[in-house]
Backbone as a ProteinNet text record, in pm:
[ID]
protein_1_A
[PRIMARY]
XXXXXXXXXXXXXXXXXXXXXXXXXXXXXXXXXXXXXXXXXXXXXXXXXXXXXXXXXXXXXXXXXXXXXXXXXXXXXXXXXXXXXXXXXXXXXXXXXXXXXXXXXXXXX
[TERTIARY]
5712.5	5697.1	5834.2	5854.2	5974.2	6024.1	6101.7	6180.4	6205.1	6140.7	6135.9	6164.2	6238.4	6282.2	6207.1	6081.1	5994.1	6040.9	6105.2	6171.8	6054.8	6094.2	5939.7	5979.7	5878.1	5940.2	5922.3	5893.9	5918.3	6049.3	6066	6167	6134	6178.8	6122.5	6176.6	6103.9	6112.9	6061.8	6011.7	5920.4	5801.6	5750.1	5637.8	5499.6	5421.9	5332.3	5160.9	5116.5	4955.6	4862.8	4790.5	4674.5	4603.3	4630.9	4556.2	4398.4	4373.1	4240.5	4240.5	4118.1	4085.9	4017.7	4017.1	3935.3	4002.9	4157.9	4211.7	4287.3	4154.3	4207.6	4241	4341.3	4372	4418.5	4474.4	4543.8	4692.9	4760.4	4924.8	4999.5	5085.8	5150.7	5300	5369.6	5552.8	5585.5	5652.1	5690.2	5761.8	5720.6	5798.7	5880.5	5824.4	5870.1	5854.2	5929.7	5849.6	5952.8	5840	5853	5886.6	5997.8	5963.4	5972.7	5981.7	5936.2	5802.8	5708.9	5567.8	5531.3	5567.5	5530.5	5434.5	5458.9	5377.2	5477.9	5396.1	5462.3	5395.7	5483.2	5378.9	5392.9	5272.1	5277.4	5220.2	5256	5197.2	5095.9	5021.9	4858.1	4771.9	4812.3	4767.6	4709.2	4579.6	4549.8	4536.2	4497.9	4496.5	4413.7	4442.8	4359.8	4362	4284.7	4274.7	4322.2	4415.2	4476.8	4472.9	4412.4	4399.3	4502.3	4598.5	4715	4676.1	4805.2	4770.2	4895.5	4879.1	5004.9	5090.9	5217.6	5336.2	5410.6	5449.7	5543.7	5462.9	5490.7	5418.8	5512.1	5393	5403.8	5402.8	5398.5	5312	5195.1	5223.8	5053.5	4981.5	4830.3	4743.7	4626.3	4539.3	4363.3	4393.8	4298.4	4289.9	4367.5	4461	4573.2	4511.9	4565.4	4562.2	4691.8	4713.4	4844.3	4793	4931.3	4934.2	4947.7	4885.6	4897.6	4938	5038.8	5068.6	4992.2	5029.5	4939.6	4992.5	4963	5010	5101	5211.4	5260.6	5220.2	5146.3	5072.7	4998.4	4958.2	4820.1	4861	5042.9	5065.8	5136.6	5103.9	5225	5265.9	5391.1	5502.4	5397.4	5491	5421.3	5573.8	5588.4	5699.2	5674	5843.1	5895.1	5873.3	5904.2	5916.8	5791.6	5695.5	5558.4	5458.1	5493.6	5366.4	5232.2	5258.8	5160.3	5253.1	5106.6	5118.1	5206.9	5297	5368.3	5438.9	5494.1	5543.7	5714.7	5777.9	5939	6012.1	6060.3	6138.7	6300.7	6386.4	6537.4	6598.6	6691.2	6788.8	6933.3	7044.4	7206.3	7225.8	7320.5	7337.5	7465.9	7546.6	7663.9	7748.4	7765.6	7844.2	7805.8	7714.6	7702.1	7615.8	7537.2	7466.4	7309.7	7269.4	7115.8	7046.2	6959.9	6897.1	6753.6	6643.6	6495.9	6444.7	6355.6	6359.1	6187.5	6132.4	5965.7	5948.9	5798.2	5762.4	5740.1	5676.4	5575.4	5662.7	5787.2	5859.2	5995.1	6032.8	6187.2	6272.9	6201.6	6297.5	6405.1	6499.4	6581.4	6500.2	6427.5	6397.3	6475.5
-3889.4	-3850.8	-3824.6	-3884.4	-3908.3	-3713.5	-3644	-3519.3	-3542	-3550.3	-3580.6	-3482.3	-3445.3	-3305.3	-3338.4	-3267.6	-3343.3	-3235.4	-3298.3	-3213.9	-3118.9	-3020.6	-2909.9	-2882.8	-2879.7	-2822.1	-2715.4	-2618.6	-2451.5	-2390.5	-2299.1	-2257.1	-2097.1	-2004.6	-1884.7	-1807.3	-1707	-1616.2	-1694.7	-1797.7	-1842.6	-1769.2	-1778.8	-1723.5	-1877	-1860.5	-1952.4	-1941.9	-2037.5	-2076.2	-2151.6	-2098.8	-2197	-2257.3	-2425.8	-2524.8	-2520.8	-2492.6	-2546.2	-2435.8	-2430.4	-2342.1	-2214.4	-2160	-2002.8	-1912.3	-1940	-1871.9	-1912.1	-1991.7	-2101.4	-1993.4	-2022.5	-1947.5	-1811.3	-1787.4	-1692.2	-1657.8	-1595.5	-1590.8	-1539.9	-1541.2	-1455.5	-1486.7	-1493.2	-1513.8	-1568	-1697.9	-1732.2	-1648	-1647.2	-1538	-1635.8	-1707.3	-1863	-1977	-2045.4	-2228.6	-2267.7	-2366.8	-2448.9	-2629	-2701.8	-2806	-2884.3	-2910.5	-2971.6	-3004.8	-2866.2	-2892.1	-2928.2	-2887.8	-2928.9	-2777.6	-2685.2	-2532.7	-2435.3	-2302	-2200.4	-2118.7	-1982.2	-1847.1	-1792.1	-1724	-1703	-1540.8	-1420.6	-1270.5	-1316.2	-1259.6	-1184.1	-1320	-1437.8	-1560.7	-1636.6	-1676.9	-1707.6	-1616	-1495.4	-1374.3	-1483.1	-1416.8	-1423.5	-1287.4	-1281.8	-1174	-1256.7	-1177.8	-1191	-1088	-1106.8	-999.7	-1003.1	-888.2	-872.7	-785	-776.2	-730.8	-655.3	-552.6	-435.8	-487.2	-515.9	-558.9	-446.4	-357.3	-233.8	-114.1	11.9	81.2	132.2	118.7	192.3	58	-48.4	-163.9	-208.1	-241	-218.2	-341.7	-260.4	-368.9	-391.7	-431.2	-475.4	-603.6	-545.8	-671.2	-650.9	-730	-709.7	-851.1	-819.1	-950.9	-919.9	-1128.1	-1140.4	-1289.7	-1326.5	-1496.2	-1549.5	-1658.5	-1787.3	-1885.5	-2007.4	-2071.2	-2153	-2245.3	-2281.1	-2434.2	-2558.5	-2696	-2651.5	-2700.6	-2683.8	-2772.8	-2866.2	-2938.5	-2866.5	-2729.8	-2660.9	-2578.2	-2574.8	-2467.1	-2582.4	-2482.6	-2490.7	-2395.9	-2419.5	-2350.5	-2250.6	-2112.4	-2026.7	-2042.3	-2048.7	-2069.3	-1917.8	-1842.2	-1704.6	-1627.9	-1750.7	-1698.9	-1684.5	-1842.9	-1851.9	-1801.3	-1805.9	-1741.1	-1847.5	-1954.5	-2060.9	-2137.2	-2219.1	-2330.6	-2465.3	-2486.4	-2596.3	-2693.3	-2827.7	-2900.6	-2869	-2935.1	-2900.1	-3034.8	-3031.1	-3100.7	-3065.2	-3178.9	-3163.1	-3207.5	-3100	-3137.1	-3107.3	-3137.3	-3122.1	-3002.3	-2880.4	-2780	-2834	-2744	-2724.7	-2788.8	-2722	-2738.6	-2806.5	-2944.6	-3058.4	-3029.1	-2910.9	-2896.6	-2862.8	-2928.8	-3010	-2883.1	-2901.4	-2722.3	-2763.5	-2666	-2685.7	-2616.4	-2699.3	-2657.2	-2658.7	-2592.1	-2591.6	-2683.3	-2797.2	-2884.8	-2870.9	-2714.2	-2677.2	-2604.1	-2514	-2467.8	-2470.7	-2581.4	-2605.4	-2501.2	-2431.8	-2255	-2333.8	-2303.1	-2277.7	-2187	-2224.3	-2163.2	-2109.4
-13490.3	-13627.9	-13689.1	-13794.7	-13858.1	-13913.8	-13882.8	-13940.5	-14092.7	-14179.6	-14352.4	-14441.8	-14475.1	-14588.3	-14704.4	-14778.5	-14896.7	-15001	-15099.4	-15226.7	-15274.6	-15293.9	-15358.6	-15481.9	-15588.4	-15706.7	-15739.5	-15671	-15668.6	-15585.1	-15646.8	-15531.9	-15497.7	-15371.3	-15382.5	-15449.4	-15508.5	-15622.5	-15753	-15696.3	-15896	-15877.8	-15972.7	-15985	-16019.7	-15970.9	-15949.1	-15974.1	-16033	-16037.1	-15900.7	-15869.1	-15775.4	-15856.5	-15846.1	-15912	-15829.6	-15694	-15673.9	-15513.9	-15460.2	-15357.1	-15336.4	-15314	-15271.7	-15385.6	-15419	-15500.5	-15625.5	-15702.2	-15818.8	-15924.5	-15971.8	-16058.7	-16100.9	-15977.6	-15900.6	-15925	-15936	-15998	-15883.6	-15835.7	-15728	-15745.9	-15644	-15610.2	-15514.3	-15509.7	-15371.9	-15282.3	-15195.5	-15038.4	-14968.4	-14923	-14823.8	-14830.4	-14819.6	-14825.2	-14724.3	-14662.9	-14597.8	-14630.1	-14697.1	-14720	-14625.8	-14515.8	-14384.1	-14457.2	-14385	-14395.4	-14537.2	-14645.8	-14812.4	-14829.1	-14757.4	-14785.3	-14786.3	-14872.3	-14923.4	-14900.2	-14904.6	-14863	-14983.9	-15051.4	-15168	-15197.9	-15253.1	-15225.3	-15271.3	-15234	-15280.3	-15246.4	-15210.4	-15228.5	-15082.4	-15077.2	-14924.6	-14815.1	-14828.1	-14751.4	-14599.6	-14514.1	-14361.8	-14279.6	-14216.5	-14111.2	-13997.2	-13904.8	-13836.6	-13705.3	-13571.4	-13473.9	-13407.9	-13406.7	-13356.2	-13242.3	-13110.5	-13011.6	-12989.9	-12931.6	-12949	-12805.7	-12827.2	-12761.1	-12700.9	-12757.4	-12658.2	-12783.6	-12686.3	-12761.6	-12933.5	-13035.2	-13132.4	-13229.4	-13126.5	-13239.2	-13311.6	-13445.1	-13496.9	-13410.6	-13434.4	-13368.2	-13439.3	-13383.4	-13464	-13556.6	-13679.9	-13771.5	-13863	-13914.3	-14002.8	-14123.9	-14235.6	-14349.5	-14359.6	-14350.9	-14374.8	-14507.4	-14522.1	-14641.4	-14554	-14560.8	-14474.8	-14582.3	-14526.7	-14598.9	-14690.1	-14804.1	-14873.9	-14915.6	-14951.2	-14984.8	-15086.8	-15126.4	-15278.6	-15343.5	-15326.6	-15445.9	-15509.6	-15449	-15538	-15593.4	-15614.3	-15711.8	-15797	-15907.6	-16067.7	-16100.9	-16152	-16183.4	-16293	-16312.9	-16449.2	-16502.5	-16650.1	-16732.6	-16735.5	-16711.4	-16775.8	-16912.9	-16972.7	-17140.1	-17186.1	-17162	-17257.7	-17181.1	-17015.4	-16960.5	-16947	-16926.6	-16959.2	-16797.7	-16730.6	-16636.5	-16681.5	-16641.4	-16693.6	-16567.1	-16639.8	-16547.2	-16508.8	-16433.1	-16519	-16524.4	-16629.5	-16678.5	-16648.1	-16595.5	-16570.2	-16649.8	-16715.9	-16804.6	-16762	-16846.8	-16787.5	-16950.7	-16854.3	-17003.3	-17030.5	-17122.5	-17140.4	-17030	-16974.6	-16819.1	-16704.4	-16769.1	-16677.7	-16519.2	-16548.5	-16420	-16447.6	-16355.6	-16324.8	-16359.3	-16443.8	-16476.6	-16465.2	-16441.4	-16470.5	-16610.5	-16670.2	-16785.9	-16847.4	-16899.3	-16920.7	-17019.2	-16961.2	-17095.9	-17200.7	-17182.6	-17293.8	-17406.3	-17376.9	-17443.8	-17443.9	-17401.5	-17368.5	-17333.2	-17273.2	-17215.3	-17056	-17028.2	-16906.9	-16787.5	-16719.8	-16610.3	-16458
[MASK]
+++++++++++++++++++++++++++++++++++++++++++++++++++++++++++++++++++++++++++++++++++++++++++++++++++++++++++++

């Protein structure tokens, strides 16, 4: 299997929409991504229970909820300014460097 780096168009610390799943329409923050896999860990987003087992003492144990990762196809970006699901658009500013920029309101993201 070919080692493939797949460009993501989120990055962590955006803030993000669930297009489709258990948690459509859902808002959270990227924590992690993975673009290897094309998934992201997202707060509040994809919860699982998880049975952890105590390792040396004073480790938590039982059933824990944690995020499990999620496709980044099933998120969209949330634009800062308008607060609305949008695509992004790349533009060059002032100073000739590659910027992301919202469709819906031409804001600098």
């Amino acid at each position: 299997m070919l080692n493939v780096l797949r460009k993501c168009h989120v990055k962590v610390g955006d803030n993000v929409a669930v297009l489709s799943g258990k948690d459509k329409n859902k808002q959270g923050r990227i924590i992690a991504l993975s673009p290897r896999e094309g998934k992201a860990i997202v707060s509040g987003i994809n919860k699982v229970k998880k049975h952890l087992k105590a390792r040396k003492v004073g480790d938590d144990m039982g059933i824990v909820e944690v995020e499990a990762p999620i496709y980044t196809c099933k998120l969209q970006l949330v634009c800062p300014k308008c607060n609305k699901q949008t695509r992004i658009a790349h533009k060059f500013n002032s100073k000739n460097v590659k910027v992301r920029v919202c469709k819906k309101c031409s804001n600098e993201i």
